[in-house]
PAFI-159981 format. One record per residue (C-alpha): y, x, z; residue number from 1; residue in one letter. Coordinates in Angstrom, 1 decimal, decimal comma. Layout:
+--------+--------+--------+-------+-------+
|  north |   east |     up | zamar | pator |
+--------+--------+--------+-------+-------+
|      Y |      X |      Z |   NUM |     A |
...
+--------+--------+--------+-------+-------+
***
This chain:
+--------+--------+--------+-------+-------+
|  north |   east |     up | zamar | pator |
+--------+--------+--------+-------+-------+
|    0,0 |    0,0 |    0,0 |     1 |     X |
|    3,8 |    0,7 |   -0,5 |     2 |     X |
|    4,2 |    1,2 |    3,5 |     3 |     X |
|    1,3 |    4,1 |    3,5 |     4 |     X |
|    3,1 |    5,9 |    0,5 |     5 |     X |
|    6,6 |    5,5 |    1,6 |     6 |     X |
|    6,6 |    9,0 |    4,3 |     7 |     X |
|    5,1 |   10,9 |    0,8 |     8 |     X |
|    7,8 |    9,9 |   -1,1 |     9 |     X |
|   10,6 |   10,5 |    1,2 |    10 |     X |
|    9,0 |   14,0 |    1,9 |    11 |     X |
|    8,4 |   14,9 |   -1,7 |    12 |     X |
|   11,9 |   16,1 |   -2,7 |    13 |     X |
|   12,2 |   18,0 |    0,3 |    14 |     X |
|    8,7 |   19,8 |   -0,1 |    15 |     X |
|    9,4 |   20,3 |   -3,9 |    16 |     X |
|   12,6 |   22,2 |   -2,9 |    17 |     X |
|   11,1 |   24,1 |   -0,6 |    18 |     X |
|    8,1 |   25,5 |   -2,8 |    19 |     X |
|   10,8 |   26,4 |   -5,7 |    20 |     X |
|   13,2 |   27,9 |   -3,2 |    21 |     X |
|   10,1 |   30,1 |   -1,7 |    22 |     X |
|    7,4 |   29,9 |   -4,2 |    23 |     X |
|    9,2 |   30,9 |   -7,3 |    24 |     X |
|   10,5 |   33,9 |   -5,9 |    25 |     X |
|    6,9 |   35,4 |   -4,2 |    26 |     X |
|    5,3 |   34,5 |   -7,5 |    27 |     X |
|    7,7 |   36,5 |   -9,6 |    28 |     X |
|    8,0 |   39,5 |   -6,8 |    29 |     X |
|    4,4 |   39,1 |   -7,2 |    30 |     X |
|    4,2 |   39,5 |  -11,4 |    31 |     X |
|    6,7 |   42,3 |  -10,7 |    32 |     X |
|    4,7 |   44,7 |   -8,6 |    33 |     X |
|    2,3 |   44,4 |  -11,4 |    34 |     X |
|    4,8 |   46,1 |  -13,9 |    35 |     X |
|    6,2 |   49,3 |  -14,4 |    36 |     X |
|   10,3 |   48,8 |  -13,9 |    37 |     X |
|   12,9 |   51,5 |  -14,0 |    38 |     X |
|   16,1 |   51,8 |  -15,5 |    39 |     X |
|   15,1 |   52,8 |  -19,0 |    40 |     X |
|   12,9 |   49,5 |  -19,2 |    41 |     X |
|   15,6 |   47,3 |  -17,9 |    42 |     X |
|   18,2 |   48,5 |  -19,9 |    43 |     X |
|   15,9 |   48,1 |  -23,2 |    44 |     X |
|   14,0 |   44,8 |  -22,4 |    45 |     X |
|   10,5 |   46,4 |  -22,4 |    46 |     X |
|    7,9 |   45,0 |  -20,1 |    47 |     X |
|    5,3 |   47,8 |  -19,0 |    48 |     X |
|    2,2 |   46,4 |  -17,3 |    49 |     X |
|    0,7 |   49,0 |  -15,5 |    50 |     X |
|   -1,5 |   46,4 |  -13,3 |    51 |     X |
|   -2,7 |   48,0 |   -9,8 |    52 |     X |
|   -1,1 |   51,4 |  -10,7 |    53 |     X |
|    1,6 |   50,7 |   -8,2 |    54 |     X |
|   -0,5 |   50,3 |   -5,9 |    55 |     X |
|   -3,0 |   53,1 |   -6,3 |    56 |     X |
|    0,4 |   55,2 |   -6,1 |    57 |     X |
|    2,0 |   53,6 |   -2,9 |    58 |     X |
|   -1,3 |   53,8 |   -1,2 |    59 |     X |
|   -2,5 |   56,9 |   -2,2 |    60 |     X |
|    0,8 |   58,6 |   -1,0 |    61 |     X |
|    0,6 |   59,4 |    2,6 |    62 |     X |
|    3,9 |   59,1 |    3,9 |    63 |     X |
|    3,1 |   55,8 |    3,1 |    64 |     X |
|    1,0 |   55,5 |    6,1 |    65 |     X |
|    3,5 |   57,1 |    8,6 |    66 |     X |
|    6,2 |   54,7 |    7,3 |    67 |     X |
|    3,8 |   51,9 |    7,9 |    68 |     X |
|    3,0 |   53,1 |   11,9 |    69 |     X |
|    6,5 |   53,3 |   12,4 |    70 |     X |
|    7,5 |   49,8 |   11,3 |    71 |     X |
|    4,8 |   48,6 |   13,2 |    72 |     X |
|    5,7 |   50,4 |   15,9 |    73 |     X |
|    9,5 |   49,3 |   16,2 |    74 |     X |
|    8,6 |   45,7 |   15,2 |    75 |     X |
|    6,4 |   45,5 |   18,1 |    76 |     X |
|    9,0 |   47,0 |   20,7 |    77 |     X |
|   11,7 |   44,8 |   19,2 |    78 |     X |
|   10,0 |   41,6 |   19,7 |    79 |     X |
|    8,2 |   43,2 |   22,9 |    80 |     X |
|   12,1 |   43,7 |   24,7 |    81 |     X |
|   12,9 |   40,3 |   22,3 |    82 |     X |
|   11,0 |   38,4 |   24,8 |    83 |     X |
|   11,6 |   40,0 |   27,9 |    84 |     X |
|   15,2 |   40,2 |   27,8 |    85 |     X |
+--------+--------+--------+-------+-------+
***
C-alpha cells in the first residue's frame, strides 16, 4: 500500500544525494589509482592504465610502512587524549 511506500519515497532523494555526493567521488578515486597520472599525461589528455602497478610500487617501497606506523600511531594518541580530555 501507498502508506508502507511513503517513508521510501520521502527517503529516496535524500539517499540518492548522498551516494552521488560520496559514491561518485570513491569510485573515480578508485579508477584513478588504477592509472598512471603525472603532468605530461594531464597536460596531453592521455590515459595510462597501468592496473596494480601503483600499488606493487607504494607497497613495495618501505618507507611506506614507517609512514603507515606513524599514522597509526598519532591517530591512536589523538583519539586516545580525544576522549580523555
Amino acid at each position: 500500500s501507498f502508506d508502507r511506500l511513503l517513508p521510501y519515497l520521502l527517503l529516496a532523494p535524500a539517499l540518492i544525494g548522498i551516494l552521488w555526493l560520496i559514491g561518485w567521488p570513491v569510485l573515480s578515486l578508485l579508477v584513478t589509482s588504477f592509472r598512471r597520472l603525472n603532468l605530461r599525461e594531464l597536460t596531453r589528455g592521455e590515459v595510462v592504465w597501468v592496473g596494480l602497478d601503483n600499488y606493487a610500487e607504494i607497497l613495495g617501497n618501505p618507507d611506506f610502512w614507517t609512514i603507515t606506523a606513524r599514522t597509526i600511531a598519532f591517530t591512536v594518541a589523538v583519539v586516545g587524549v580525544s576522549v580523555l580530555a
